[in-house]
C-alpha positions in Angstrom: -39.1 67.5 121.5 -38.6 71.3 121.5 -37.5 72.7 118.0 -36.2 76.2 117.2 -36.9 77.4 113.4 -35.4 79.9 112.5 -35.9 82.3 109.5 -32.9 84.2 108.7 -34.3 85.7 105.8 -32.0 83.5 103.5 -33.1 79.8 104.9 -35.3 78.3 107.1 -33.5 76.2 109.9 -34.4 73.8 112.5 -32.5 73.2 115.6 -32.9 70.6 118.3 -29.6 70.3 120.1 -30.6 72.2 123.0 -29.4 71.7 126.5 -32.0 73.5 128.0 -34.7 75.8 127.4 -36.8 78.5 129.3 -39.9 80.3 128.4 -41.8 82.7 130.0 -45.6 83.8 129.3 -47.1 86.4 130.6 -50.8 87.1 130.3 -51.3 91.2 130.3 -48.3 91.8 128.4 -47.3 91.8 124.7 -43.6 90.2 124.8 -43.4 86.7 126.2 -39.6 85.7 126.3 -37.5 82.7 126.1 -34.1 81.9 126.7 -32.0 78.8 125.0 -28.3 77.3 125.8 -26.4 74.9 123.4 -23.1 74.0 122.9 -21.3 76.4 120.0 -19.1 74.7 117.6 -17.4 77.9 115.6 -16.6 75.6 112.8 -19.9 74.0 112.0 -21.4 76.3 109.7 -25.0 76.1 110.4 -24.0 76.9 113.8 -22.2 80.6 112.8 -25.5 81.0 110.5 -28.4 80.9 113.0 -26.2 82.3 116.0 -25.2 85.5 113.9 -25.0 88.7 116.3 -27.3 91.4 115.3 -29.8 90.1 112.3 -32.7 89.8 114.7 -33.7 86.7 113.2 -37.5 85.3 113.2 -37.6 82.2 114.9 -40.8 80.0 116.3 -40.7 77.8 120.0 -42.5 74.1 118.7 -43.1 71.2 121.1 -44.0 68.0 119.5 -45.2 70.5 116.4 -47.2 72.7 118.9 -46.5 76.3 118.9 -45.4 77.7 122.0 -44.1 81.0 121.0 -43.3 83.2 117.5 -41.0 85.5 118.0 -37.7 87.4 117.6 -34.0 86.7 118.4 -32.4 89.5 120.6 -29.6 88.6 122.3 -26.9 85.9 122.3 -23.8 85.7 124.9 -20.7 83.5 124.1 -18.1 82.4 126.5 -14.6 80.8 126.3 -13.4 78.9 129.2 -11.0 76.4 130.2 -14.2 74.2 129.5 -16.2 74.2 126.7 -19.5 76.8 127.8 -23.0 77.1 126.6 -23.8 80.1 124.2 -27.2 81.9 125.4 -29.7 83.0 122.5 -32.6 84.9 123.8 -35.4 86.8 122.6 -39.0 87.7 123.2 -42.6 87.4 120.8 -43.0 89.9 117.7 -44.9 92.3 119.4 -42.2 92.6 122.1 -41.1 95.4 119.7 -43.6 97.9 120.7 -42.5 98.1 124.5 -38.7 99.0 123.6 -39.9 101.4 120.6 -41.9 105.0 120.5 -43.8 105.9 117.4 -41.5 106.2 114.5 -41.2 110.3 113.6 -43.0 110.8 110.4 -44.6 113.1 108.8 -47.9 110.6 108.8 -47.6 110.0 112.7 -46.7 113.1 114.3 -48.1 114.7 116.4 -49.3 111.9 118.3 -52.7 112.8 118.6 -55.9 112.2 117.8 -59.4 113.2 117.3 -62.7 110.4 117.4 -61.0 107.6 116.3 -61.6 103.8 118.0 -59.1 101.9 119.6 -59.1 99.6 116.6 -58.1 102.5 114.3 -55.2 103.6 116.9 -54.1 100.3 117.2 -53.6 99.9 113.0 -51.9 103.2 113.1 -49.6 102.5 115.5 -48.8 99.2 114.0 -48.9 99.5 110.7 -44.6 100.3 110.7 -44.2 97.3 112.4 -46.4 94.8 110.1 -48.0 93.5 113.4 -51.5 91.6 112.8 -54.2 92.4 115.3 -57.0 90.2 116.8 -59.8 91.6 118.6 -61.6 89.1 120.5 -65.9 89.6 119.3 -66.5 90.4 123.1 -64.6 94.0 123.0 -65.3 94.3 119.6 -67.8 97.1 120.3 -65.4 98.9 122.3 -63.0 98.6 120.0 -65.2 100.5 117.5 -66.2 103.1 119.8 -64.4 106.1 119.4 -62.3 108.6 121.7 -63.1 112.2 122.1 -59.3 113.2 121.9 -56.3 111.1 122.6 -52.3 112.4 122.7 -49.3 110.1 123.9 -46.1 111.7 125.0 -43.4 111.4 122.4 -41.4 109.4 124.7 -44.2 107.2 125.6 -43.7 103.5 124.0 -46.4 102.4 121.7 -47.0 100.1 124.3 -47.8 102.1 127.2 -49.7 104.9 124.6 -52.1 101.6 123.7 -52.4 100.2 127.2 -53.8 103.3 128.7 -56.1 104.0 126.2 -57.0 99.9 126.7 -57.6 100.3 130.3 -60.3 103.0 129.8 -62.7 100.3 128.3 -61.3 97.5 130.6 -59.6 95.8 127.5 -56.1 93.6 128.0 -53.7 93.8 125.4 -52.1 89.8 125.0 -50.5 88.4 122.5 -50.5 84.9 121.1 -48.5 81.8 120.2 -48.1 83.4 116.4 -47.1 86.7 117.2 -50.3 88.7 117.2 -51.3 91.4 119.1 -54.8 90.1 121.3 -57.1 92.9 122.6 -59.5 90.8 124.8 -61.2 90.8 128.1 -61.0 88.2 131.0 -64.2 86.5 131.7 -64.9 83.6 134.1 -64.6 80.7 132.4 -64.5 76.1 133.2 -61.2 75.6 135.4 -59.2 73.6 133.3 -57.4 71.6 136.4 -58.6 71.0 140.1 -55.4 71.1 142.1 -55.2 69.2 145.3 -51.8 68.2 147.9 -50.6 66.2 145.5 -48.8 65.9 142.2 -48.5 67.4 139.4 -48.1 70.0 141.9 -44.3 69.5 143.8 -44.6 73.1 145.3 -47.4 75.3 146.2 -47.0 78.7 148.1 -49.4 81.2 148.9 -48.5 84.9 149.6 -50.7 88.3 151.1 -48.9 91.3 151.3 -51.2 93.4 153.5 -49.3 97.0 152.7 -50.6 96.9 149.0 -54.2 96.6 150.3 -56.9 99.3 150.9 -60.1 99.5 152.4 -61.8 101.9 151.1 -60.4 103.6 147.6 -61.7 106.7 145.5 -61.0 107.7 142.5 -61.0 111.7 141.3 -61.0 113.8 138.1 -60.2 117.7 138.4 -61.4 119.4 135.7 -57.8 121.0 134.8 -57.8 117.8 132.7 -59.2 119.4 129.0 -62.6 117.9 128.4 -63.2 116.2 132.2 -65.3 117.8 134.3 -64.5 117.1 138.0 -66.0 114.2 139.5 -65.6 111.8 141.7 -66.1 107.5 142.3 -68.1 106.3 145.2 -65.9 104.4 147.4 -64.9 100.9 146.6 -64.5 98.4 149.8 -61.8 95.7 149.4 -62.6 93.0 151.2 -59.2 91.6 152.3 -59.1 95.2 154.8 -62.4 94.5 156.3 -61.5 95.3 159.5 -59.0 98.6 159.9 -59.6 101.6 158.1 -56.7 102.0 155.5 -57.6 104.6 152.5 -56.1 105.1 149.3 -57.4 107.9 147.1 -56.0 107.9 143.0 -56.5 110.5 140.4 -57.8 110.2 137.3 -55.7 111.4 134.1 -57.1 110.5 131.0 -60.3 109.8 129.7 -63.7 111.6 130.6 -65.8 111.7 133.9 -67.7 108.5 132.5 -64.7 106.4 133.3 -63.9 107.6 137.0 -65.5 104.4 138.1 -63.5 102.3 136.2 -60.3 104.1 137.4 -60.8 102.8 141.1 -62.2 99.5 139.7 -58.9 99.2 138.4 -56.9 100.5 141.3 -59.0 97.8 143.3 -57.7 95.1 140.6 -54.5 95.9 141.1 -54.2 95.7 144.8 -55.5 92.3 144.7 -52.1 91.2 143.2 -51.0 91.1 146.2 -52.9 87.5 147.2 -51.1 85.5 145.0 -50.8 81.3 144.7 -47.4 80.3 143.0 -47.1 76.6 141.8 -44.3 74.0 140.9 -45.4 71.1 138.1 -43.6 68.4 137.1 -45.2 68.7 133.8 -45.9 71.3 131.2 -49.5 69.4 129.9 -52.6 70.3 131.9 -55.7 68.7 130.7 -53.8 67.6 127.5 -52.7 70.8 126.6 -49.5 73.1 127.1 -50.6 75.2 130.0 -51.1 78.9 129.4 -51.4 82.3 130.7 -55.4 83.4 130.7 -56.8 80.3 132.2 -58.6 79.0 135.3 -57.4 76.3 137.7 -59.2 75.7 141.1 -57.2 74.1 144.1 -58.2 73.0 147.4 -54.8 72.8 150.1 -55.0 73.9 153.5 -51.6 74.1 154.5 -51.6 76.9 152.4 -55.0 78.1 154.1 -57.1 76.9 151.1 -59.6 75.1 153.2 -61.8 75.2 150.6 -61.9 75.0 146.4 -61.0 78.2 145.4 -60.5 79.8 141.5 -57.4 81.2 140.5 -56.6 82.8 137.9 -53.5 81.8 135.7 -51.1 84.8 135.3 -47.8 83.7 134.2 -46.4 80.4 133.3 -42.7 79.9 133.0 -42.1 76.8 130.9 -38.6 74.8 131.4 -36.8 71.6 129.7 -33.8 70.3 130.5 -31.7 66.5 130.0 -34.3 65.1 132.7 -37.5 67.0 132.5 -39.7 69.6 131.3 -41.2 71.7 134.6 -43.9 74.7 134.9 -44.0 77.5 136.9 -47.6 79.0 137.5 -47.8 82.6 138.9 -51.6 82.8 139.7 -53.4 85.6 140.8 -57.8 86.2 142.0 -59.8 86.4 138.8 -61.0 89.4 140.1 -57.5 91.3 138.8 -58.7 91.2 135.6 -62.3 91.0 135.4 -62.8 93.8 137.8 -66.1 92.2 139.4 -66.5 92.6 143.1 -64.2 90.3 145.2 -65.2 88.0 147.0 -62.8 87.1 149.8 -62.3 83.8 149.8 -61.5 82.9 153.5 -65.1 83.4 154.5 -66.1 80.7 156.8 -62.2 79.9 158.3 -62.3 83.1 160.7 -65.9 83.2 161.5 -64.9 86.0 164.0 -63.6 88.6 161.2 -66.7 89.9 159.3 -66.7 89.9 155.6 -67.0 93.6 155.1 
């Protein structure tokens, strides 16, 4: 059964009268979102309570006592028709805050810059107005220790964006979590937790290349205009899925030092692979006896889809629905390559004998 508690700062309160419910999780973000519908009666108190406009009230998503989300109401819509309507409540996870908001102006944050201090000690800065927790998985803990040269975010920059390109430079992903903390981590390959086949849980699979967003060959460069770069320059990076035209795509480096020009086009490469992507329909929400999640590993074998062989995906974004019949998933899946920058390997090797594997 899902629940909504709510913390309004006065009472806690649990609701269960939902008609239905959607939930989105994303994996490289820091706000997952959900939206709710239920049936408004303006003279039942606890109703007028919890749907108050404006209080932002602290709420947590529960399925059968599992945590799917802690978050933050944002919005609610009402409607009266001829028949009676559904109100909408929606809202995203606590650390949604920190894409809608820049740095508060103080006289303790301002400027926004900084001199040899860690991503750890940015991170507590920029958070400590907002009473976010922080986890740093052990894996990047080094890096989160390690500190920058010189760091400066545009004053219209959200915190967000200022934390996520200063991430990037030490290929760290800034998640969050089902209890509303902020996750600095790093992808790795890890045990596919489903093998997918033509059949169910699966009642929809679709796969999907966009060729314009691919490359063949990309470089990255660093002028040194930018203060404390010196110019330089990647080697080029082949992406297999253009092994056969020439197609080149050149990006320039804007922050950090000449020491991470390879990770810029390693990241440019990660990007374009986006554009290979395996979308699935469930009939469930439990994989392997768990909620499924963003940040995991399936493997699936279909070839009217042009699988012809078991191939690793990596989970992106699950959308999570219930309604009076059934709860459903969405999974958005992507190569795991996107986000642990390795090499790609392109996975139709063996079908087209005829096309090289450049």
């Amino acid at each position: 059964m899902i629940t909504l508690k709510i913390n309004d700062r006065f009472k806690n309160r649990k609701i269960d009268f939902f008609n239905d419910v959607t939930i989105d999780l994303k994996y490289d973000s820091v706000a997952d979102t959900f939206t709710l519908r239920y049936l408004y009666d303006p003279n039942n108190f606890e109703h007028k309570e919890f749907s108050c406009v404006g209080h932002y009230h602290l709420c947590t998503i529960e399925d059968n006592g599992e945590v799917i989300i802690t978050g933050v109401i944002l919005s609610i819509e009402f409607e009266d028709d001829n028949v009676q309507t559904m109100v909408v409540i929606s809202g995203y996870s606590l650390p949604g805050v920190l894409e809608d908001c820049q740095m508060p102006v103080t006289d303790t944050d301002y400027p926004i810059q900084t001199e040899g201090l860690s991503l750890k000690q940015i991170a507590e800065k920029s958070l400590k107005s907002f009473g976010l927790k922080i986890v740093i998985d052990p894996q990047v803990l080094v890096d989160m220790n390690s500190p920058y040269v010189k760091t400066e975010a545009d004053n219209m920059q959200t915190i967000k964006s200022y934390l996520s390109e200063l991430a990037i430079q030490k290929n760290i992903i800034i998640t969050n979590d089902q209890y509303g903390n902020i996750v600095f981590t790093r992808a790795v390959n890890t045990r596919p937790i489903y093998n997918f086949e033509r059949a169910l849980p699966i009642t929809n699979a679709k796969l999907t290349f966009n060729g314009q967003g691919i490359h063949s060959h990309i470089w990255a460069i660093a002028q040194a205009s930018i203060e404390g770069l010196n110019a330089s320059q990647s080697a080029p990076l082949r992406n297999p899925y253009c092994p056969i035209v020439f197609r080149p795509h050149v990006i320039r480096q804007t922050s950090g030092d000449s020491n991470n020009t390879d990770q810029v086009a390693r990241t440019s490469r990660a990007k374009e692979l986006r554009n290979l992507q395996l979308n699935l329909d469930l009939d469930r929400w439990v994989l392997a006896g768990k909620i499924v999640r963003p940040g995991k590993t399936i493997t699936i074998i279909n070839p009217w889809i042009y699988l012809f062989n078991k191939t690793e995906f990596f989970i992106e974004e699950v959308q999570l629905k219930v309604d009076a019949k059934q709860k459903t998933a969405k999974l958005k899946c992507v190569l795991p390559e996107v986000y642990t920058f390795e090499n790609p390997k392109y996975i139709f090797s063996g079908i087209n004998l005829h096309y090289p594997n450049a």
